[in-house]
C-alpha positions as CSV (number, residue, x, y, z in Angstrom):
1,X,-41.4,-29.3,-38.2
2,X,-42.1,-29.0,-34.0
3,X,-38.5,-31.1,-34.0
4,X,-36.8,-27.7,-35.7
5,X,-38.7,-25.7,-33.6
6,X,-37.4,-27.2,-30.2
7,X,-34.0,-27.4,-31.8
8,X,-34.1,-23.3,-32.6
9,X,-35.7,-23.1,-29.0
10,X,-32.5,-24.5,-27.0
11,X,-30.2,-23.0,-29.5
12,X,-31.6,-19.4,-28.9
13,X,-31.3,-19.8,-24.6
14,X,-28.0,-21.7,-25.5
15,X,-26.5,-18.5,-27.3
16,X,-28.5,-16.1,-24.4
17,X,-26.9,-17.7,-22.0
18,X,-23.4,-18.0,-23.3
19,X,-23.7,-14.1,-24.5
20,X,-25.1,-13.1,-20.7
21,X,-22.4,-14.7,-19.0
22,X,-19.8,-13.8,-21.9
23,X,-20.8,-10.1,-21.1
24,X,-20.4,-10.7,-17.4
25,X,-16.8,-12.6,-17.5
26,X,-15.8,-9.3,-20.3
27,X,-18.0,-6.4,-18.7
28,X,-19.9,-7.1,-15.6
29,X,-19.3,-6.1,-12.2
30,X,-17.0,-9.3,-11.0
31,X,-15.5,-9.2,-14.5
32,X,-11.6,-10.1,-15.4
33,X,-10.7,-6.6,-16.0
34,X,-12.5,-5.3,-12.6
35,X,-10.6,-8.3,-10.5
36,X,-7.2,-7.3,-12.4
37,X,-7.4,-3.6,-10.9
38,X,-8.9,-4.5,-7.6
39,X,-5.3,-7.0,-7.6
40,X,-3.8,-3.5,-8.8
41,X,-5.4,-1.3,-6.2
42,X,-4.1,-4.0,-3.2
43,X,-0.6,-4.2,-4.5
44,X,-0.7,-0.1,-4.2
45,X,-2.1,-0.7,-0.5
46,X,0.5,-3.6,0.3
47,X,3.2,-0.8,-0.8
48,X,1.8,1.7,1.5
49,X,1.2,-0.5,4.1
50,X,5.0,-2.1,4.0
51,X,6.1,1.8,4.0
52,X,3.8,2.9,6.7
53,X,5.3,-0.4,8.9
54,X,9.0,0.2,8.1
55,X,8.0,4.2,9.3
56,X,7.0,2.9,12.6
57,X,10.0,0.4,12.9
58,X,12.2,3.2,12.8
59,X,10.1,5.6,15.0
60,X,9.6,3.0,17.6
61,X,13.8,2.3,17.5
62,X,14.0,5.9,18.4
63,X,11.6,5.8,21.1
64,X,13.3,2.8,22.8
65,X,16.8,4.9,22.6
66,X,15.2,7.5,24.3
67,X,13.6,5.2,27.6
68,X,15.4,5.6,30.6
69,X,16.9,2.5,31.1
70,X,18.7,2.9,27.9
71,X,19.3,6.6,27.4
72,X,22.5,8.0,25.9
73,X,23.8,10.8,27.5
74,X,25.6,11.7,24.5
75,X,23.3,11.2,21.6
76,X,20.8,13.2,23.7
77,X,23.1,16.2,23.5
78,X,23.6,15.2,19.9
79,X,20.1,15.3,19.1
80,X,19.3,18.6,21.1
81,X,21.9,20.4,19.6
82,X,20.7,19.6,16.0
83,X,16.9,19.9,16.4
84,X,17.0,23.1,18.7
85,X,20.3,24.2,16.9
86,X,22.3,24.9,20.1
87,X,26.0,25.4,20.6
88,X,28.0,25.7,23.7
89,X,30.3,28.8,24.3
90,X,33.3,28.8,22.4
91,X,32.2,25.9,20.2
92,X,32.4,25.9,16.1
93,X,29.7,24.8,14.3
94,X,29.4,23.6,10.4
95,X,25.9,23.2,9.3
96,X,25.5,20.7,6.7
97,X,22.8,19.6,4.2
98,X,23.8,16.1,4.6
99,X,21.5,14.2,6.8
């Protein structure tokens, strides 16, 4: 009879312990579902991250165009005329939408 006893014993912390960390793989704070939205939530922040980079690629290209060692004359003008929308005397000018 103390034989069934210790039997029952190890059986009952066997299924506690597969139940507690059963809840914590399902449930718990580290659990499969939690790791799956924290993969989620860095994909998202990759995204922004690889938009916010490309933003400052093409921000930095500008700001080399505009250093004095490699300044065009012309796409100054260009760039001044559209921004501040002016027009020299006598000149026609077609506003468009297009960009």
């Amino acid at each position: 009879m103390h034989g069934n006893f210790g039997r029952l014993v190890i059986m009952a912390v066997c299924l506690a312990a597969y139940g507690f960390f059963g809840w914590h793989l399902t449930k718990g704070p580290r659990s499969l579902a939690y790791q799956q939205s924290v993969r989620q939530e860095l994909a998202a922040a990759r995204a922004r991250l690889d938009a916010v980079v490309a933003r400052r690629e093409r921000q930095e290209a500008i700001v080399a165009r505009l250093r004095a060692d490699s300044l065009d004359p012309d796409m100054l003008d260009e760039q001044a005329r559209r921004l501040l929308g002016f027009a020299r005397p006598g000149e026609i000018v077609i506003l468009s939408d297009r960009r």
